[in-house]
Backbone as numpy.savetxt, mean C-alpha at the origin, in Angstrom:
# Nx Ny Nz CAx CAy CAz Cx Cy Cz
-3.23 -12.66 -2.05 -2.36 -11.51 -1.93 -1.49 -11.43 -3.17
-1.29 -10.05 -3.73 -0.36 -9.69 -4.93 0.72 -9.22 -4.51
2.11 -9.62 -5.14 3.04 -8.70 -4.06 3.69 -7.93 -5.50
3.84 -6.82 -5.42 4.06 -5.81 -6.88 5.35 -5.69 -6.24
6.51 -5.21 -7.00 8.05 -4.96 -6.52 8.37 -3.83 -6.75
7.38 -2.88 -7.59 7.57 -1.45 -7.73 6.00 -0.82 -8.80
5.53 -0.13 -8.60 4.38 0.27 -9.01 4.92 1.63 -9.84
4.04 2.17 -11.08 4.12 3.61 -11.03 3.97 4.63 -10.11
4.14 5.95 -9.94 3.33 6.28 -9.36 4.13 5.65 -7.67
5.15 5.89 -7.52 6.12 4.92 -6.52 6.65 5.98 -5.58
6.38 7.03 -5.68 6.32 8.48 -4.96 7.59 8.69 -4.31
8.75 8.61 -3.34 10.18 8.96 -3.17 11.27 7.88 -2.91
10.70 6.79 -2.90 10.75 5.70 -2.51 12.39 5.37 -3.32
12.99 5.98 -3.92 14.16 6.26 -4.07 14.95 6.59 -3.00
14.86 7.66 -2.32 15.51 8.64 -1.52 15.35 7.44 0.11
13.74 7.16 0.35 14.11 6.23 1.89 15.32 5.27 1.36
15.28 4.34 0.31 15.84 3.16 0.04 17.69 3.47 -0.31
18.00 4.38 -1.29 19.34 4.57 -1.39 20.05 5.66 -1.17
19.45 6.57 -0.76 20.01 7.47 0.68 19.86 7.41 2.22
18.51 7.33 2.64 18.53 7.22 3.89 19.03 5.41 4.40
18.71 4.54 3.27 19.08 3.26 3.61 18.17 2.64 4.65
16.78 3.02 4.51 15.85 2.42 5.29 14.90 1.59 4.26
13.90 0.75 4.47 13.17 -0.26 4.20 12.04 0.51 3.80
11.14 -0.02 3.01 9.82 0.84 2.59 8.94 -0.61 2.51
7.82 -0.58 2.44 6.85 -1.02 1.91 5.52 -0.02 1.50
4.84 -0.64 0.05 3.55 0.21 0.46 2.13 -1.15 -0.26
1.32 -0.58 0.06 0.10 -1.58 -0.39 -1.25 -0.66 -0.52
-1.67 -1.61 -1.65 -2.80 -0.56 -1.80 -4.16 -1.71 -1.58
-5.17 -1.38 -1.41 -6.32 -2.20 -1.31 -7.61 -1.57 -2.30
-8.41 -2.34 -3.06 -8.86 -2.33 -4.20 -9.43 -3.52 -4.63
-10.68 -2.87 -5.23 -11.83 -4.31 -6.00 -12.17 -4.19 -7.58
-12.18 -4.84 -7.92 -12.53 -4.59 -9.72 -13.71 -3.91 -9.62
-13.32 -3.09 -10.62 -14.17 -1.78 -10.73 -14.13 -0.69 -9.46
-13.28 -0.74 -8.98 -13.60 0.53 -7.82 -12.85 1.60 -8.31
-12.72 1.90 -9.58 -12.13 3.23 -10.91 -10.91 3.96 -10.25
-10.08 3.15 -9.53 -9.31 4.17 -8.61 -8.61 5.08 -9.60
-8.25 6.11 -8.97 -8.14 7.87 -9.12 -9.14 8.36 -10.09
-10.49 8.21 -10.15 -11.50 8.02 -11.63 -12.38 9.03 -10.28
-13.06 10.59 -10.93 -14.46 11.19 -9.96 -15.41 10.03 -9.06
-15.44 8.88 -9.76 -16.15 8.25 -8.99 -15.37 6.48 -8.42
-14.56 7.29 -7.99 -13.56 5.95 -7.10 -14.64 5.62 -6.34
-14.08 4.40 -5.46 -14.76 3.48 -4.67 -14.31 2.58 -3.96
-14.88 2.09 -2.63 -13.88 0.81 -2.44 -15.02 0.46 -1.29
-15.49 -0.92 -1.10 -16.51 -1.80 -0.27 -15.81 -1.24 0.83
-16.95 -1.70 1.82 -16.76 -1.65 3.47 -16.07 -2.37 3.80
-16.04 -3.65 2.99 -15.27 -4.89 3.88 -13.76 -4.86 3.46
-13.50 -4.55 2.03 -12.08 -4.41 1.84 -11.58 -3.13 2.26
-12.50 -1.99 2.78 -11.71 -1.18 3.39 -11.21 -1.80 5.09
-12.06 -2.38 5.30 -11.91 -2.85 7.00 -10.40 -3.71 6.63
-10.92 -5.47 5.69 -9.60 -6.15 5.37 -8.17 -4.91 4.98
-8.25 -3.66 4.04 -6.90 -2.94 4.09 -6.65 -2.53 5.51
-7.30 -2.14 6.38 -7.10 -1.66 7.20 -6.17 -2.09 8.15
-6.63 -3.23 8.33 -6.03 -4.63 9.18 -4.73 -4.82 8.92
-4.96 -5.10 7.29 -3.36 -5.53 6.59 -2.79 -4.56 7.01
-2.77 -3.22 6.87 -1.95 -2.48 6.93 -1.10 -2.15 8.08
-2.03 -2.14 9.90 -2.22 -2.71 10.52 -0.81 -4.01 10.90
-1.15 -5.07 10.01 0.12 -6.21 10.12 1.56 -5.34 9.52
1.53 -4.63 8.64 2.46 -4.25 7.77 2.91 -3.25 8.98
2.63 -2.28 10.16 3.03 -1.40 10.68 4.23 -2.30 11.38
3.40 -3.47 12.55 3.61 -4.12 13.78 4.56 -4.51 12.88
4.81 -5.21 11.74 5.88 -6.24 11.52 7.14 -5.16 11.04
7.30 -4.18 10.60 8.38 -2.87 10.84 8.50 -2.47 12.15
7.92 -2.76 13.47 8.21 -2.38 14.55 8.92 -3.60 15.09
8.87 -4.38 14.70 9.84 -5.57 15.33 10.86 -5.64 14.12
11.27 -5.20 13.45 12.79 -5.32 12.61 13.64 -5.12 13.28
């Protein structure tokens, strides 16, 4: 697992964090070479299933904060 602390491309993530004063996370899932935002993006079956999941953990563990 990579944990990034702010990415480009970080979309409002201003406004939840120092106005509304709520928590954000985001994650992306991705394989070398899968050209993401490229006409011919891509991403395996299995790391779409594994993002899925994670993401999945990432919901449940904001519902218990």
């Amino acid at each position: 697992m990579m944990l990034v602390p702010m990415v480009g491309g970080s979309g409002p993530n201003y406004l939840f964090i120092n106005i509304l004063n709520v928590p954000i996370v985001t994650a992306g899932v991705s394989c070398p070479g899968s050209q993401n935002h490229a006409p011919n993006e891509n991403i395996r079956i299995n790391d779409f299933i594994y993002g899925t999941k994670h993401m999945v953990r990432i919901i449940k563990n904001f519902g218990n904060l």
